[in-house]
Every structure is written in C-alpha cells, then in structure tokens.
N, C-alpha and C positions, 0 to 999 in steps of 0.2 A: 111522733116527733114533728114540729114545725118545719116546715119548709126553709124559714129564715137559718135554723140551727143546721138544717143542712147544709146549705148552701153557704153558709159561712166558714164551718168545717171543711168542706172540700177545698173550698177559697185558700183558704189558710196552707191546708197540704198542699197544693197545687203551687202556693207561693211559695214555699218553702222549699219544693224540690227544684222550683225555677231556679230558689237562689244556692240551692247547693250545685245542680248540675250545670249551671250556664255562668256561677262566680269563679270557677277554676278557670274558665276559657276566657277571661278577662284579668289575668296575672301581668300580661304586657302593658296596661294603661296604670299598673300600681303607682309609679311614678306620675302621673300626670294628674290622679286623682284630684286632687288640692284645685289646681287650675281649673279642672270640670267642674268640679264643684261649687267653685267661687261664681263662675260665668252661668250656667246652665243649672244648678241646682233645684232652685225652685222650680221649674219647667220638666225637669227628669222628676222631681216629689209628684208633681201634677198629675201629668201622664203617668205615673205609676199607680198614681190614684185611681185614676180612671181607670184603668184596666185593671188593677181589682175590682171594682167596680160592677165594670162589665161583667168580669168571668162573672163574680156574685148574681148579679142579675139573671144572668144564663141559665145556671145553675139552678134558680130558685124558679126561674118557667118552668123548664123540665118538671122540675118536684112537682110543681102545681097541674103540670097537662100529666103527668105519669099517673099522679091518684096517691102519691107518695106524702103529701099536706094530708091528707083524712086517715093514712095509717094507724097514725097514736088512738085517736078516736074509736078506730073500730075496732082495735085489740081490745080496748077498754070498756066497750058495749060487749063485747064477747064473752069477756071474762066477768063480767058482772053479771051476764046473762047464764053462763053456767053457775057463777056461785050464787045465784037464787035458787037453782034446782030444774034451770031448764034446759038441761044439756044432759050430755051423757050421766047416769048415775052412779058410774065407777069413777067416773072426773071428779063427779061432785064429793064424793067419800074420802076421793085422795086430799082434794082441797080443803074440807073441814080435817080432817089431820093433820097437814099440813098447817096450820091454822093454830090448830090444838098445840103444832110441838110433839105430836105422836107420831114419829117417823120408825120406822120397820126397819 
C-alpha cells in the first residue's frame, strides 16, 4: 500500500471523528453560525486546510520512516517468490489449487 493511501485514509478518519465528536460541543454558536461565516469563513476554509494538511503530511513520514511505503512491494515479491516454487512446497500445492479452483 502507498504511503500516500495511507495517510489520506487516516486523514480522512481522523477528520471525521473531529467532526462528529468536537460538532456536538459547538451547538451554542448555531445561531451565530451565518455571521462566522460571512466574516471569517475563508480564514476557518484555510486553516482547516492546513491542518489537514499537516495531519496528512505526518502521517505519510511515519509510513515512510516506519518501512510501511515498501509493504505492498514486498508481499508481492513474496508471493511471486513462492508461486514460482521457491518457498514452502505445501504453499506452493495449495496455491496452484487454489489457482486451479480445486478447493478441498
């Protein structure tokens, strides 16, 4: 899996639960909304921007100093490495049936 895909996913959750758990505790400014909005909106779009942003960025270090970016890569070396035949040769028997459609 890409880093990027990670780290946009978490982004995404991470927002989301901002905005379910931290929209209930802001029910007092329903009325005022309109007026924020009008005055400050673009400035609150901005800054919201950014700190997606950010967290994303964060996020997508980690993946990349963790070794979590070369994951997808090396399942996929692995797995092409046993179904050539050089891995276990019970693996490899399940995976040509597997293959085949001949399941037990």
């Amino acid at each position: 899996m890409q880093p990027w895909k990670i780290s946009a996913g978490l982004t995404a959750a991470l927002a989301g639960s901002v905005v379910l758990l931290g929209g209930s505790r802001l029910d007092y400014l329903a009325p005022h909304w309109p007026a924020i909005l009008a005055g400050h909106g673009v400035r609150l779009a901005f800054h919201a921007l950014l700190a997606l942003t950010a967290v994303a960025a964060a996020i997508y270090v980690v993946a990349r100093t963790t070794g979590l970016a070369d994951l997808g890569s090396r399942v996929d070396l692995a797995e092409r490495s046993v179904r050539r035949g050089e891995g276990d040769a019970d693996l490899e028997d399940a995976l040509r049936q597997d293959e085949e459609g001949d399941w037990k």
